[in-house]
N, C-alpha and C positions, 0 to 999 in steps of 0.2 A: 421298559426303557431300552434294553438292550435291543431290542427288535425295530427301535427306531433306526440304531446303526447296520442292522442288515443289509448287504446289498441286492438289489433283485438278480443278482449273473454276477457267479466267481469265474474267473477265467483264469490260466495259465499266462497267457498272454492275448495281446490287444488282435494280437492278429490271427487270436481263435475267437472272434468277434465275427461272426457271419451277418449279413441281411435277416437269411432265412430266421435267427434268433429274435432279433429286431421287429419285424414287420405285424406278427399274430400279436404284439404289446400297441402296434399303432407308431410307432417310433420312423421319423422323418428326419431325423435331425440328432446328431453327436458332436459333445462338448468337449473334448480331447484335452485331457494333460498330458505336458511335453514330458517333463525330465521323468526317468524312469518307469514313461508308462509307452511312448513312442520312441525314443532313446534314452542312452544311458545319462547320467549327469554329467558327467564329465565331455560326453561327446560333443564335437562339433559341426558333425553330421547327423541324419538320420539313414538310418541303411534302407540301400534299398528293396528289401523284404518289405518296409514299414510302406517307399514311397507304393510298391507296387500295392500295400493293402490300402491305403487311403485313395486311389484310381479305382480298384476296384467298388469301395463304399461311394464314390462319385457319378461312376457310371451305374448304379443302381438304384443313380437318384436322391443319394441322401447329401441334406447340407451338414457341412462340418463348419467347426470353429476351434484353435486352440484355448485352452481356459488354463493361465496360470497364476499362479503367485509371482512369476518373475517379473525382472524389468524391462518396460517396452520396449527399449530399442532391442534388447538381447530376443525376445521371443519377437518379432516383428522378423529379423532374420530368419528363423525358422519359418515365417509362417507363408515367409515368398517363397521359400525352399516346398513349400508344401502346396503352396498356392488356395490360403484360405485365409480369411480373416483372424484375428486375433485378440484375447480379452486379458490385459495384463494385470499384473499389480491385481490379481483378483481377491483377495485377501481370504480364500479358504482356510474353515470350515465357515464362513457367514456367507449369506447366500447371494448378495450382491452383484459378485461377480456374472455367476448363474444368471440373473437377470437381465445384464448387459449380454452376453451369451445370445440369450433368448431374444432380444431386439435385433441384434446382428445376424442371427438366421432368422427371421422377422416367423417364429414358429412358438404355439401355446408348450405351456412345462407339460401337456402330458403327451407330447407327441415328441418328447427330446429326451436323450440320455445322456448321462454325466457318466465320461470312462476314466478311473485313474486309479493307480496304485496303493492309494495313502485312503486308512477307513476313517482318519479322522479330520482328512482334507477333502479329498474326496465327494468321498459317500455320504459325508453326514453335510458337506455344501448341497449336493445334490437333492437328499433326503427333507432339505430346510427349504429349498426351491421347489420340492413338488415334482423333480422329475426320477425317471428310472435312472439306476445306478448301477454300473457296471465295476467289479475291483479287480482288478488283474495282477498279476504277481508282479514287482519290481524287476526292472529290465537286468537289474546289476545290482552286488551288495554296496558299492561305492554309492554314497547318498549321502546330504550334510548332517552334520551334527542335529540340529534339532529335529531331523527324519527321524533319527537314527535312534533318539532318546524315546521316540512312541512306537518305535518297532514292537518291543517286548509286550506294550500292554495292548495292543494290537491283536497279536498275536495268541494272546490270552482272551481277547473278547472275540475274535472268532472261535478260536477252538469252542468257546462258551454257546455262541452261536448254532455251530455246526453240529455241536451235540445233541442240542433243543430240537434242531431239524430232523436230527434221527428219530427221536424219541416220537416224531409224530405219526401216529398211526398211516399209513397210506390207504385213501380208497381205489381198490380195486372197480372200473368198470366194465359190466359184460353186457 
């Protein structure tokens, strides 16, 4: 059970997210959450470290799309800020949203990646869609109360995760 919540790529941040990670998976196409995976929650920007990473992912070909739980006029402003389309009201962890996603960059779940901060919004939307899953650490600890009440068990099912991971023998090839 828990291995269904694993992400296939922990990252630090979105923007130690390369092509080069992407491409040997077959991956075309990224599903971006906004708040605390591209900016902070509260922000009313995105900075431009983030705008310069999302140009870079463009000019390498890849289609983006935001995928949020928020409400569409509010991520719709981001998403002319970013200059992509956008999937609101996505109602993560069900996988819906993801599927709207997936018509909007008119590309199959195994050629797309779901990137966001939250393992139980996230990852497990993405994981229920059939595409890869990137989790990257929260931009900021400022996040709403219902974030904030799955942080801890979060937290505790990767540590669980990550443990599993060590424990598995690695093969060595010569």
């Amino acid at each position: 059970m828990l291995a269904f919540l694993a992400p296939n790529l922990q990252l630090n941040s979105v923007l130690d997210l390369a092509v080069d990670q992407l491409r040997p998976a077959g991956i075309r196409g990224l599903l971006l959450d906004l708040d605390c995976t591209l900016k902070d929650y509260h922000a009313e920007t995105v900075p431009e470290r983030v705008l310069a990473w999302v140009d870079q992912m463009r000019s390498a070909g890849l289609r983006l799309c935001l995928l949020s739980n928020g409400k569409p006029r509010r991520i719709e402003r981001f998403s002319k800020t970013l200059g992509m389309p956008f999937v609101a009201k996505a109602f993560k962890p069900l996988p819906f949203g993801c599927y709207r996603g997936l018509r909007t960059l008119a590309l199959p779940a195994d050629q797309t990646a779901v990137v966001g901060d939250q393992l139980f919004a996230d990852v497990l939307a993405g994981r229920l869609a059939g595409l890869f899953t990137v989790l990257v650490r929260p931009t900021s600890p400022a996040e709403p109360w219902f974030t904030r009440l799955k942080r801890p068990l979060e937290r505790f099912v990767l540590r669980c995760l990550n443990a599993r991971q060590q424990r598995v023998p690695q093969t060595v090839h010569t």
